[in-house]
C-alpha positions as CSV (number, residue, x, y, z in Angstrom):
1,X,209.9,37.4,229.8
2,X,211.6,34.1,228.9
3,X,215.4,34.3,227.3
4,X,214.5,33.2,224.0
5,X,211.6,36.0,223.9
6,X,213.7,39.0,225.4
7,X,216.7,38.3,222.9
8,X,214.1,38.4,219.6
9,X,213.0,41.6,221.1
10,X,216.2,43.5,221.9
11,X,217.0,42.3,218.0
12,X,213.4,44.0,216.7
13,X,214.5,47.0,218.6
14,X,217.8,47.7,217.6
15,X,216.6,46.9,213.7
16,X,213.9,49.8,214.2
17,X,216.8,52.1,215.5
18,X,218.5,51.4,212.4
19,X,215.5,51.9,210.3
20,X,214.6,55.8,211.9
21,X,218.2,56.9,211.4
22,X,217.9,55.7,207.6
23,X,215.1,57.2,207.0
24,X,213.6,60.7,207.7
25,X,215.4,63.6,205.1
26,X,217.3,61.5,204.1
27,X,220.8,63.4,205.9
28,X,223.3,61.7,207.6
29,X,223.9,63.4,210.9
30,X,226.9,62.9,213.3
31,X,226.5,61.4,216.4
32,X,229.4,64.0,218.2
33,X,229.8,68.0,217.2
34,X,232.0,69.0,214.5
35,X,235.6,70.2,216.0
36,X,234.6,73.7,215.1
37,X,232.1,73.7,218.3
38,X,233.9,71.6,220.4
39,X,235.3,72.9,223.3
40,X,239.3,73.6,223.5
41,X,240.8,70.7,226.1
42,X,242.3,72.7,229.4
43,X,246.1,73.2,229.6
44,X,246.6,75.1,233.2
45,X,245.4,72.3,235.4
46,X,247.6,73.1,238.6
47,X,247.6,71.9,242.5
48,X,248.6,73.2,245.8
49,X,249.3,71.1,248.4
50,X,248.6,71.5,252.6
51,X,248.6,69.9,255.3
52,X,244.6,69.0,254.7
53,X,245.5,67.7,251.0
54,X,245.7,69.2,247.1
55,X,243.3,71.6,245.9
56,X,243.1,71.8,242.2
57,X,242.0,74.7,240.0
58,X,242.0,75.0,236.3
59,X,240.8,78.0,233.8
60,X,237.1,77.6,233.2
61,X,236.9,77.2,228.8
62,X,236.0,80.2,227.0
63,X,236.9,78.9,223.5
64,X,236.4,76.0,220.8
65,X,239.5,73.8,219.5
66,X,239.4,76.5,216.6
67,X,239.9,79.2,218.9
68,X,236.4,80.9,218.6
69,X,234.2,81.8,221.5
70,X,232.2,79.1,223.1
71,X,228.2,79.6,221.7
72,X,227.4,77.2,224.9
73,X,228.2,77.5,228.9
74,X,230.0,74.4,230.2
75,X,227.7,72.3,232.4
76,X,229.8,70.5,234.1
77,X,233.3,68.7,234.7
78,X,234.8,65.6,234.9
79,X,237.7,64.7,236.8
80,X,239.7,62.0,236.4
81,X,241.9,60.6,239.3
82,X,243.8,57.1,239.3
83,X,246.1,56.7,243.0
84,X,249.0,54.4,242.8
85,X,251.0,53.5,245.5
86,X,254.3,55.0,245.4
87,X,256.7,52.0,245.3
88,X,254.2,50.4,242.3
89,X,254.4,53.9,240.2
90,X,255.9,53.4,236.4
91,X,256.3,56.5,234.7
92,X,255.6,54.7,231.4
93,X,252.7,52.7,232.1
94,X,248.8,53.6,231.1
95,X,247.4,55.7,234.2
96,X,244.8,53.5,235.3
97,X,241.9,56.1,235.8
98,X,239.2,55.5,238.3
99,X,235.4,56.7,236.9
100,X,235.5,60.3,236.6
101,X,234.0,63.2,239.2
102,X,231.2,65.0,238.1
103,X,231.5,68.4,239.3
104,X,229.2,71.4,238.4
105,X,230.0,74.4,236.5
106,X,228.5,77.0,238.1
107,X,229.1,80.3,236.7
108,X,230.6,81.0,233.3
109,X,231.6,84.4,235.4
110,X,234.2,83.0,237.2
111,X,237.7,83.2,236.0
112,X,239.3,79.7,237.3
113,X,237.6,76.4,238.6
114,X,238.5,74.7,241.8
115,X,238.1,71.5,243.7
116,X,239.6,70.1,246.6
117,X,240.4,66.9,247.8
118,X,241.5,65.7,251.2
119,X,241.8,62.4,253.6
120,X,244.2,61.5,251.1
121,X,246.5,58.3,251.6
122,X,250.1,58.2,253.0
123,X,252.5,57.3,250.4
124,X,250.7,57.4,247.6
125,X,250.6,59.1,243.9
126,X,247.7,60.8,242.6
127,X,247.5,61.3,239.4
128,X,244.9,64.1,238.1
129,X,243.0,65.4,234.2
130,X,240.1,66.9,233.7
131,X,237.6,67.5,231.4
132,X,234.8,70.0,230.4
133,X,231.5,68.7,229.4
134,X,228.1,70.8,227.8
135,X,226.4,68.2,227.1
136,X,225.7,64.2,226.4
137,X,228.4,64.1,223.5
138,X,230.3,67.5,223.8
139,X,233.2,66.9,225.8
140,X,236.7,68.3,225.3
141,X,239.6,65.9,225.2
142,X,241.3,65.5,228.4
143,X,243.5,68.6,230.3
144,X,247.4,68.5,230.8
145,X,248.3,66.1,233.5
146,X,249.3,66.8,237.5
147,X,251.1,64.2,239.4
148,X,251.6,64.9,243.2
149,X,252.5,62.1,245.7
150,X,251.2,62.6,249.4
151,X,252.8,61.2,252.8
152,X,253.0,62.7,256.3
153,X,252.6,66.2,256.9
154,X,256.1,67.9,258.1
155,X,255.6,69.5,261.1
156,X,255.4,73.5,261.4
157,X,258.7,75.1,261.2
158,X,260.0,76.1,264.7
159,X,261.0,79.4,266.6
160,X,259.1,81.8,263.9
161,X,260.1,85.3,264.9
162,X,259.9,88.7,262.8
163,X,262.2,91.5,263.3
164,X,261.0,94.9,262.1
165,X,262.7,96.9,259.7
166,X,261.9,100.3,257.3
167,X,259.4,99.3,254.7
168,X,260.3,96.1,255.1
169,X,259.9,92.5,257.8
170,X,262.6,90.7,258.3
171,X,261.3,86.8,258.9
172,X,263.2,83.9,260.8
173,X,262.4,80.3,261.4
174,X,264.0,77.2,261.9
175,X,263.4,73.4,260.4
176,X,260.8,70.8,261.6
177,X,261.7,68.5,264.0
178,X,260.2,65.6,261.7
179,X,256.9,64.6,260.5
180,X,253.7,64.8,262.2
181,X,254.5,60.8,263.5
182,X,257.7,61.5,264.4
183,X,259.4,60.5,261.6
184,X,262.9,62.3,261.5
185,X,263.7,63.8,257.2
186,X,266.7,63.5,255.2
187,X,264.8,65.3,252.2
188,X,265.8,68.5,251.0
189,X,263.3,71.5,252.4
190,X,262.0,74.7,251.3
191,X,260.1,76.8,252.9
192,X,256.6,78.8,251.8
193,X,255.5,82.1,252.8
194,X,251.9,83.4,253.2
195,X,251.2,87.1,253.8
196,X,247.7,88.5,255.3
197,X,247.3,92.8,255.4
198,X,243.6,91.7,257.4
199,X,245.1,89.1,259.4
200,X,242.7,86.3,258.4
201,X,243.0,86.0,254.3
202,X,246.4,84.5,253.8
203,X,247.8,84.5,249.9
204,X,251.2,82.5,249.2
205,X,253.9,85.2,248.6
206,X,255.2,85.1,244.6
207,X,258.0,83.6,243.8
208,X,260.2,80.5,244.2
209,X,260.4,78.4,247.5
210,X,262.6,80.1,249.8
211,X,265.9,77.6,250.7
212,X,267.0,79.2,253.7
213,X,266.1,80.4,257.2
214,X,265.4,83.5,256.6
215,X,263.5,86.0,254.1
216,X,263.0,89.3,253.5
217,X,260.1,91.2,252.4
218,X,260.2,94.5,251.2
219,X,258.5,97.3,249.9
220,X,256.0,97.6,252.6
221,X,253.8,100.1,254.3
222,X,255.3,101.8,257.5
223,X,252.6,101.7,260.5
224,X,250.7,98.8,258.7
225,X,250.1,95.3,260.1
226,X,251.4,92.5,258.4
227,X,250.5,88.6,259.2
228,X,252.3,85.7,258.3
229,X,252.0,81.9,258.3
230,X,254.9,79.5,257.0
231,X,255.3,76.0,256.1
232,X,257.8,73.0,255.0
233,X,257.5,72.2,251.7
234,X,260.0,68.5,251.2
235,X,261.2,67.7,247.7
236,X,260.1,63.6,248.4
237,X,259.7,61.0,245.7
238,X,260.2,63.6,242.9
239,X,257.1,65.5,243.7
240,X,256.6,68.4,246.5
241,X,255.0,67.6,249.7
242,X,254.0,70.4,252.0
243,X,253.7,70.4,255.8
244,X,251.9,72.3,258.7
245,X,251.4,75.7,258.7
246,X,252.7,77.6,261.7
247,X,250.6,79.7,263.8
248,X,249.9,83.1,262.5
249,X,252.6,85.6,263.3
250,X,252.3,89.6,263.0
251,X,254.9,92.8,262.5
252,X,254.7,96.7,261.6
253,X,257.4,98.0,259.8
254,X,258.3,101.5,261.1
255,X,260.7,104.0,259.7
256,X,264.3,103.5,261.5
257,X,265.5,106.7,260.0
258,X,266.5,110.0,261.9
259,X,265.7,113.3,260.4
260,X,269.1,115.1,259.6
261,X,270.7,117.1,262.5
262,X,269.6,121.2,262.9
263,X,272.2,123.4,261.2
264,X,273.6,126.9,262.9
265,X,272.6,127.0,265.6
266,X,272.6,129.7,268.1
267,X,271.8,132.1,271.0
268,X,270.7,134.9,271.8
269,X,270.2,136.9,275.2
270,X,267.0,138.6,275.9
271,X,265.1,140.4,278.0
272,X,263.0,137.1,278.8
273,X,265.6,134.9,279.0
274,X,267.9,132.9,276.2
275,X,266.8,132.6,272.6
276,X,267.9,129.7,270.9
277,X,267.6,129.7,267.2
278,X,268.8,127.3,264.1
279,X,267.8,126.5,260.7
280,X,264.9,124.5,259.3
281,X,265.6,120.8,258.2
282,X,264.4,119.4,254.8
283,X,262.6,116.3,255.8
284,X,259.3,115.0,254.8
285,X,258.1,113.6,257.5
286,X,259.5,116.1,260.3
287,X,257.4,116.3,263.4
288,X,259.4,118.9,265.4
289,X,262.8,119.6,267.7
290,X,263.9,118.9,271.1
291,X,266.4,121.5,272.9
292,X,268.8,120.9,275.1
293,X,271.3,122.4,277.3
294,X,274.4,121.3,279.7
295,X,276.6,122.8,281.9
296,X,280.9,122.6,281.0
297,X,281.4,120.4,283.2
298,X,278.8,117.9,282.6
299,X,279.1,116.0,279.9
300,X,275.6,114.8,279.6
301,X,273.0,117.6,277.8
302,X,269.8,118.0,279.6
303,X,266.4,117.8,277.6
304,X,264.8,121.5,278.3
305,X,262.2,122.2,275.5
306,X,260.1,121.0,272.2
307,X,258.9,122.7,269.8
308,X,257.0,121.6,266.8
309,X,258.2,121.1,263.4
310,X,257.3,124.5,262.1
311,X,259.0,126.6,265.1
312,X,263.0,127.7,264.4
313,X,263.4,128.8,267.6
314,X,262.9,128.5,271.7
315,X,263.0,130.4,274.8
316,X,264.6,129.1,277.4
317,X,263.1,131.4,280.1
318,X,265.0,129.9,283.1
319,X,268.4,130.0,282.3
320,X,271.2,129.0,284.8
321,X,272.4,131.9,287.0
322,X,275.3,133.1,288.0
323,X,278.5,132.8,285.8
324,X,279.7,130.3,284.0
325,X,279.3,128.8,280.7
326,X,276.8,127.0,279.2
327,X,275.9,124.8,276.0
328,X,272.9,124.1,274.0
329,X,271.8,122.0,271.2
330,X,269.1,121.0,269.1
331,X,268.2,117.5,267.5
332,X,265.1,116.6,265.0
333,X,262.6,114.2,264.9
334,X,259.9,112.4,262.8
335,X,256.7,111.4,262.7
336,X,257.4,107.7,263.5
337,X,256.1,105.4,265.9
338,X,258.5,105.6,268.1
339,X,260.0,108.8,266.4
340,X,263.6,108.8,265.7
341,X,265.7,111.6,266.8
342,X,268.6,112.7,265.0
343,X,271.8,113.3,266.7
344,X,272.4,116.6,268.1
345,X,273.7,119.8,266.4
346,X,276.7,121.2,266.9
347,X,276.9,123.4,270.4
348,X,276.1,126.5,270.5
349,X,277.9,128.3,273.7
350,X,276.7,131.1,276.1
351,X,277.8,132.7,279.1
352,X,275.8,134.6,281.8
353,X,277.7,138.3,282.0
């Protein structure tokens, strides 16, 4: 079709476009929803960054801009993403946006929305919004903004170690040597804590970044496994940039505390030999009691007997003979593993006649 010929024809066209929407009922319609179905723009757009990039996530829209419930499921998202190098980055300058990122909406079921990018650029600022879309003209107006800049991973914090403690895990760690090129850091670190109970599904632990070498965490389970993985997080170029993860590291934290000591404890001669007898201790966790017995002139006691947790007393069915005098003693201990063992009673004397 000649120039001329195609121009008269888009004009023909455009005139009978004009003509249907004039006509008809008679109703003037509008070419985008009213604001009362609209959906509501997203505010919790957030970003974690690793060492394989930033991974996005956002609440998936459950209401209008009126604050009534959606009568539509989103189809779809857009995401919008503009990267700037870091030395050409004004705060106060348009964001220049690249075409947006469809990305699918698949269930209405699921509480939050994520995507993840990664291959990203050294020394540069990426600049994220996003959109929800249900259609050709609904779309919500665009999401809170996330800035993040990416460079060169840190590397893995060094000489991580975890000393065992009651209820709790003491960690220890200390700073990269530099980034993953070599490059030594002047910037200020933190650190960042993941915790697994099944030692493959690691979750960040709550709370701020950790500044020193060395955190704490309570409230545990006695006798359970716990796995951990930490990384460098730098404050650089007014954004956070995280490093490596070290390799996964485990602990059990195990009760460290001794049962109280037995109380009055004596002895008794019989027929069968010496009865040793105290009273019961008020522990929880009590597994049982060990006797012991030294000579006077030794000062180390000798481990004779066990008994468990329920029994008050013992038979010590091969005492020394002869005279002379003799001492014996009882401790406690728990259920722990290893069991701690209190320290021993008072001594309780006995002589052979």
């Amino acid at each position: 079709m000649k120039p001329v010929a195609m121009k008269i024809f888009l004009l023909a066209l455009l005139g009978l476009t004009l003509l249907t929407g004039l006509s008809g009922c008679g109703k003037k319609t509008r070419p985008v929803p009213p604001d009362t179905v609209l959906p509501a723009p997203i505010t919790d757009l957030s970003y974690h960054l690793d060492e394989k990039g930033v991974a996005l996530s956002w609440s998936y829209p459950r209401q209008t801009v009126q604050g009534d419930r959606l009568p539509y499921r989103i189809e779809k998202f857009e995401l919008l993403r503009a990267v700037i190098p870091v030395k050409e980055y004004c705060p106060d300058c348009p964001i220049p946006f690249g075409p947006p990122i469809e990305i699918t909406a698949e269930s209405s079921d699921k509480g939050r929305v994520s995507y993840q990018e990664t291959l990203l650029r050294p020394n540069n600022r990426y600049i994220y919004r996003v959109r929800s879309k249900a259609g050709w003209f609904v779309s919500s107006d665009d999401s809170n903004t996330v800035s993040v800049v990416w460079d060169t991973p840190l590397q893995a914090p060094r000489d991580f170690r975890i000393e065992e403690a009651d209820k709790a895990l003491i960690l220890h760690w200390q700073p990269p040597q530099g980034l993953l090129d070599g490059t030594p850091v002047s910037d200020p670190i933190r650190y960042q804590l993941s915790r697994a109970t099944d030692g493959e599904t690691f979750t960040e632990l709550p709370g701020d970044l950790i500044e020193g070498l060395t955190y704490t965490d309570k409230g545990l389970r006695d006798g359970r496994t716990y796995s951990y993985k930490i990384r460098g997080i730098r404050l650089h170029e007014g954004t956070l940039a995280a490093g490596m993860a070290s390799a996964p590291l485990s602990g059990v934290p195990r009760d460290l505390t001794p049962p109280a000591p037995p109380q009055k404890v004596r002895v008794v001669s019989t027929a069968g030999g010496v009865q040793i007898l105290w009273d019961t201790v008020a522990e929880p966790d009590l597994a049982g009691f060990r006797i012991y017995r030294r000579a006077a002139q030794n000062p180390t006691p000798e481990l004779i007997g066990e008994v468990g947790g329920a029994g008050l007393s013992f038979l010590d069915t091969k005492p020394p003979k002869g005279k002379g005098l003799w001492y014996y003693s009882v401790s406690a201990f728990d259920q722990a593993r290893p069991p701690n063992e209190s320290t021993h009673s008072m001594e309780a004397s006995y002589s052979e006649e």
